[in-house]
Backbone as ProteinMPNN parsed JSONL, in Angstrom:
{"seq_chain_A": "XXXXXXXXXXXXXXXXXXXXXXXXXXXXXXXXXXXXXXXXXXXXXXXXXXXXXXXXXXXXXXXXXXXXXXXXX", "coords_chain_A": {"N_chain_A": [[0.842, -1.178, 0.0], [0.719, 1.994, -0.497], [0.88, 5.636, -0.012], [0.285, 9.189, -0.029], [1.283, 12.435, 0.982], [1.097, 15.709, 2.058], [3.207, 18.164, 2.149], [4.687, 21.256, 4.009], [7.557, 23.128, 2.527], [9.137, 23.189, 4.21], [8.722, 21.606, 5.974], [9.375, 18.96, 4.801], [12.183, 19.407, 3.597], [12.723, 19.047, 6.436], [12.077, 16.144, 6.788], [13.407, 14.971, 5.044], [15.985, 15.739, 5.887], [16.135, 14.33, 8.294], [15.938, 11.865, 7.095], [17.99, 11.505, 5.525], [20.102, 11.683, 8.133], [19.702, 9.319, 9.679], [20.211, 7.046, 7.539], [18.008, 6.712, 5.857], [15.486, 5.971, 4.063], [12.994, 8.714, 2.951], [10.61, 7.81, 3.036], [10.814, 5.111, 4.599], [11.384, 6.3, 7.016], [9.34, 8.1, 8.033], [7.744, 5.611, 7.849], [8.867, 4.226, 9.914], [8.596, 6.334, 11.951], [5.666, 6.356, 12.697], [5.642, 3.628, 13.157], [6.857, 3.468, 15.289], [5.305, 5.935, 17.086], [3.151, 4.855, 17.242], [3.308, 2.19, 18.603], [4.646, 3.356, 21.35], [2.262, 4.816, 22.085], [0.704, 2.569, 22.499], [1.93, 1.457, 24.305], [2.134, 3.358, 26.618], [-0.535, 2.883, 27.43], [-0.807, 0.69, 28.235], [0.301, 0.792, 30.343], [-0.832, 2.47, 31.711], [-3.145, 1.453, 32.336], [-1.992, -0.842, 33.801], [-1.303, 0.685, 36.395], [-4.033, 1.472, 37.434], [-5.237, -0.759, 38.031], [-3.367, -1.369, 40.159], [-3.627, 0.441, 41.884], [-6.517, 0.2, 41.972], [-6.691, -2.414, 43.717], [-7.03, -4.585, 42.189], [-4.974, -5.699, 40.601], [-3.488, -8.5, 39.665], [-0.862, -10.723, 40.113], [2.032, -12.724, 39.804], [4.303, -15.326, 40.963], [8.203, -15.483, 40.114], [8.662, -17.759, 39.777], [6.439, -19.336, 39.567], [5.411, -18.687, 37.03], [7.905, -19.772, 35.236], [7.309, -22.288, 35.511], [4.649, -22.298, 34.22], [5.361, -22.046, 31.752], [7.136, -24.024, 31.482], [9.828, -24.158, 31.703]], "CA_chain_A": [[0.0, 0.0, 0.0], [1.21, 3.471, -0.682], [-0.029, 7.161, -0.066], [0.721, 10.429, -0.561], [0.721, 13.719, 2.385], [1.538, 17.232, 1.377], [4.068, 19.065, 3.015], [5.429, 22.39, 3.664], [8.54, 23.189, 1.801], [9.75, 23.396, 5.664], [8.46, 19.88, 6.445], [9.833, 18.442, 3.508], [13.431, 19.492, 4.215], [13.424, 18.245, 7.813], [11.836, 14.773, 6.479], [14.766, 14.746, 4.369], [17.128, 15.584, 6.324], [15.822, 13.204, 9.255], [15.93, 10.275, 6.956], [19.728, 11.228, 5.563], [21.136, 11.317, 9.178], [19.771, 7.853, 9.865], [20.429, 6.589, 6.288], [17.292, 5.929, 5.56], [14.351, 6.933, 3.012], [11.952, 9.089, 3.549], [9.241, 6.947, 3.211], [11.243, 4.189, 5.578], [11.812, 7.455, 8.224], [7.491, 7.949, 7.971], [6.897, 3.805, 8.4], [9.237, 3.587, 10.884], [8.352, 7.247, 13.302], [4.585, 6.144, 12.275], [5.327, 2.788, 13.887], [7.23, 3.91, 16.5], [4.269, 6.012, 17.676], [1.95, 3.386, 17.643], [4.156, 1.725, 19.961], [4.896, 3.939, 22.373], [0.756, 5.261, 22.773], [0.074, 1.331, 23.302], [2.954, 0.756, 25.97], [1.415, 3.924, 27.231], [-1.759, 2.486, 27.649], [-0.974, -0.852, 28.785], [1.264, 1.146, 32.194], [-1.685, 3.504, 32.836], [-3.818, -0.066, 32.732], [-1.67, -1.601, 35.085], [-1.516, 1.719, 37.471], [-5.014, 1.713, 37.887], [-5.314, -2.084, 38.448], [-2.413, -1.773, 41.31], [-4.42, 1.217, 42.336], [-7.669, -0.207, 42.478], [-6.232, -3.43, 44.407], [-7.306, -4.995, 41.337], [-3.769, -6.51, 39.884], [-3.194, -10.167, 39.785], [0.542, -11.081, 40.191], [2.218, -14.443, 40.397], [6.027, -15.362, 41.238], [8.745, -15.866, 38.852], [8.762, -19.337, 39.682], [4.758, -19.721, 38.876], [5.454, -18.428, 35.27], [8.56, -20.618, 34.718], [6.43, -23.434, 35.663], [3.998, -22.382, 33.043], [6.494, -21.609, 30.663], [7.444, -24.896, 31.552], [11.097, -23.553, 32.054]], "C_chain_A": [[0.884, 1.236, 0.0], [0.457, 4.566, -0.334], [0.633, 8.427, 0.06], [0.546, 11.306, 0.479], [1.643, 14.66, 1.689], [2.158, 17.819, 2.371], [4.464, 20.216, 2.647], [6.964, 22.119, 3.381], [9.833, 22.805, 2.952], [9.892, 21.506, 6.387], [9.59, 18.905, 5.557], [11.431, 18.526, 3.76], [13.056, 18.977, 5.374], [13.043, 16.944, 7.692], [13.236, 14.498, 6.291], [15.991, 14.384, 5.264], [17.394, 14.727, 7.581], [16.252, 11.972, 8.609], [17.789, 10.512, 6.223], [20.898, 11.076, 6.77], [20.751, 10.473, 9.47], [20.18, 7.093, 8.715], [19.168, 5.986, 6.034], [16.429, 6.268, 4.346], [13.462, 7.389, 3.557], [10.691, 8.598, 3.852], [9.551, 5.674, 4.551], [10.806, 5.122, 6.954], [9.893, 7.448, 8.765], [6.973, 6.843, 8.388], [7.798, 3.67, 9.927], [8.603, 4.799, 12.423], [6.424, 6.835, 13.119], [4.471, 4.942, 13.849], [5.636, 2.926, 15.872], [6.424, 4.585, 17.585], [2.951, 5.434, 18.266], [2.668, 2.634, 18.765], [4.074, 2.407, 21.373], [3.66, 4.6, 23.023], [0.48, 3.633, 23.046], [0.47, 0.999, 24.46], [2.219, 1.415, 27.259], [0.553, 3.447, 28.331], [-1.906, 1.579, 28.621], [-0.318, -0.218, 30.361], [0.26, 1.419, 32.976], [-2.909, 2.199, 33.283], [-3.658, -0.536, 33.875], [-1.472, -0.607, 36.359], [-2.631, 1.57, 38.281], [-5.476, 0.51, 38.403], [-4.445, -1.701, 39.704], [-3.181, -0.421, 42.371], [-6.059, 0.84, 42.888], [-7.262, -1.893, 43.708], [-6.706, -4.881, 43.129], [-6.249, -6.605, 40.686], [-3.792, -7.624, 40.037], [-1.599, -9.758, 39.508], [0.701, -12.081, 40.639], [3.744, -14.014, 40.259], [6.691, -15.559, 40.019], [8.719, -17.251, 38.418], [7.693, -19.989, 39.422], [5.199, -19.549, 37.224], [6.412, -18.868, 34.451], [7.655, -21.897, 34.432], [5.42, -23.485, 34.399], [4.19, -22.091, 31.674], [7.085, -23.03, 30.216], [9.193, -24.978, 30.82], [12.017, -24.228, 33.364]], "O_chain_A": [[1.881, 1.197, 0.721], [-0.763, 4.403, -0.364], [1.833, 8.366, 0.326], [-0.48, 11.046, 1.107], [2.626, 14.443, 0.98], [1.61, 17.971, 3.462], [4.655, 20.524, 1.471], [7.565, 21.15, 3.846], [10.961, 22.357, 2.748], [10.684, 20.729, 6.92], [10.53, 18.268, 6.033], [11.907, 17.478, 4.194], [13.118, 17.777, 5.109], [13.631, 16.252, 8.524], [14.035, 13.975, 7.068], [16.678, 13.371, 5.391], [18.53, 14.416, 7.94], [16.826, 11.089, 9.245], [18.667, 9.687, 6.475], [22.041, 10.631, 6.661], [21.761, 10.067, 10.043], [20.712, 6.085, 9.18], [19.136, 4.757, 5.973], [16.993, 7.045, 3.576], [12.945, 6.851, 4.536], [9.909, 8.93, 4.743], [8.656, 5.369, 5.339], [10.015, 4.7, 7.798], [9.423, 6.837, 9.725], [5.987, 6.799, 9.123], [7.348, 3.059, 10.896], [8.28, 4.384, 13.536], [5.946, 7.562, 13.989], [3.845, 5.039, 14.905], [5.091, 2.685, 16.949], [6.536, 4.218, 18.755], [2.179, 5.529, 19.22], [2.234, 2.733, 19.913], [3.466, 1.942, 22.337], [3.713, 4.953, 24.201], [-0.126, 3.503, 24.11], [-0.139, 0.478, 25.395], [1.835, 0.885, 28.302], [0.689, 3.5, 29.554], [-2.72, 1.528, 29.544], [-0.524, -0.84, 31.403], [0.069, 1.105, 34.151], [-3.415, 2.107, 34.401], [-4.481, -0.716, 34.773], [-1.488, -1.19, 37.443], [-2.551, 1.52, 39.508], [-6.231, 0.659, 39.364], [-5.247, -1.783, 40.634], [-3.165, -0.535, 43.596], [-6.583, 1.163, 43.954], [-8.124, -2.047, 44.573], [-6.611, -6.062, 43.461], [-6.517, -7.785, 40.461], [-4.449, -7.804, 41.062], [-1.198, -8.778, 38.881], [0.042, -12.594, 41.544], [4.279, -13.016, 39.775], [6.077, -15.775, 38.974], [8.738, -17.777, 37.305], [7.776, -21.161, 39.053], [5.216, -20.486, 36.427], [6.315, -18.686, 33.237], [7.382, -22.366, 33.327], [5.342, -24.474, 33.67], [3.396, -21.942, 30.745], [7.44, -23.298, 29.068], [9.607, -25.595, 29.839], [13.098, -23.731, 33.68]]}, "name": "protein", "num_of_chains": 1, "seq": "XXXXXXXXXXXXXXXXXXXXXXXXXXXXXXXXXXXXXXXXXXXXXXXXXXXXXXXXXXXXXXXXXXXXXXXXX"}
């Protein structure tokens, strides 16, 4: 899949020049800070999750040695 976004002349240079100091392409630089965001609002998500679980008394937790066991480790 492909697509197209319009940039200022301003944008456009700092794409650029973002994806030549990593060596990358601009379109790579876009899939990868794209994914990267997606990432980092899910991890987000999943902390403020477990906050409010350890907050509410909510949480479940087991030992390391329970989750070897079921790891079967």
């Amino acid at each position: 899949m492909s697509f197209s976004i319009k940039l200022t002349e301003e944008e456009r240079a700092l794409a650029e020049s973002y994806a030549k100091l990593h060596s990358i392409s601009v379109s790579e630089a876009f899939k990868r800070v794209l994914f990267d965001k997606i990432e980092d609002e899910y991890d987000l998500n999943e902390f403020a999750e477990y906050e409010s679980e350890k907050q509410s008394g909510t949480l479940k937790t087991r030992s390391v040695s329970e989750l070897w066991k079921e790891l079967d480790l």
